[in-house]
C-alpha positions in Angstrom: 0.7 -16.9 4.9 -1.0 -15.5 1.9 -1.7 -12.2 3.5 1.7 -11.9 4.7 3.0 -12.4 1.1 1.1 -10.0 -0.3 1.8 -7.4 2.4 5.8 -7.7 2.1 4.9 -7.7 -2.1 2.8 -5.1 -2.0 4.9 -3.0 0.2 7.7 -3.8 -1.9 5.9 -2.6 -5.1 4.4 0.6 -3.6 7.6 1.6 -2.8 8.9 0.9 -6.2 5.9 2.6 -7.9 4.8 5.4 -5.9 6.7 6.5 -2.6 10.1 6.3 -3.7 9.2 9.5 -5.7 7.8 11.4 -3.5 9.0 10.9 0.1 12.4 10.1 2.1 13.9 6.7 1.6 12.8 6.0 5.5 10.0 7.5 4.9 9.0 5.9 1.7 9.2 2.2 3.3 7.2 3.4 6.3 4.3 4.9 4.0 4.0 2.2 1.6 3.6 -0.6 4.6 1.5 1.2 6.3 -0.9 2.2 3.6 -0.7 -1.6 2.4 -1.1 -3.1 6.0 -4.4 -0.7 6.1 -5.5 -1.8 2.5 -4.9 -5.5 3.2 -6.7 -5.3 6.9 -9.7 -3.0 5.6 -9.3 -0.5 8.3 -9.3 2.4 6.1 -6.5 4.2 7.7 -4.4 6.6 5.8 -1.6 8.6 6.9 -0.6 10.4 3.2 -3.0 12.2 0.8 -3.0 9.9 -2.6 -3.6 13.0 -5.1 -0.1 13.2 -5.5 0.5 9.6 -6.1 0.6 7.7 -9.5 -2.3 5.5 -11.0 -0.1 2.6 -10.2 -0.7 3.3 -6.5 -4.4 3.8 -6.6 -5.0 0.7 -8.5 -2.9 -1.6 -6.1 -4.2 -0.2 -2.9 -7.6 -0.7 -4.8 -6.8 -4.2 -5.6 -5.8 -5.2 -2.3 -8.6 -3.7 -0.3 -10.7 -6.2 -2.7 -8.5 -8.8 -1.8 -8.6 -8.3 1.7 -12.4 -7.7 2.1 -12.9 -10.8 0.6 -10.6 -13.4 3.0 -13.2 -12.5 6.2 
């Protein structure tokens, strides 16, 4: 239940702080669960390049890897 909180919050505020700017609506939603779901899951996936995104970004994907490495 955690996880799955903090995958629909997460994506939420990825798209609100990073994607929205810089992609498609569509295609905003799809990037920021995906890169979120592969944060979260530690499978080190990525679909985007993140040089273009704000610090925001970097710092929650950062912070959810660690919280996801740390449930196994």
């Amino acid at each position: 239940q955690t996880l799955m909180v903090l995958l629909i919050g997460g994506t939420v505020l990825l798209y609100w702080g990073t994607t929205q700017e810089l992609y498609p609506v569509s295609k905003a939603w799809r990037v920021a669960f995906f890169e979120i779901l592969s944060a979260i899951s530690t499978c080190g996936f990525a679909t985007v390049s993140y040089g273009n995104w704000r610090v925001f970004g970097w710092f929650l994907m950062t912070l959810l890897m660690i919280v996801g490495g740390g449930t196994g």
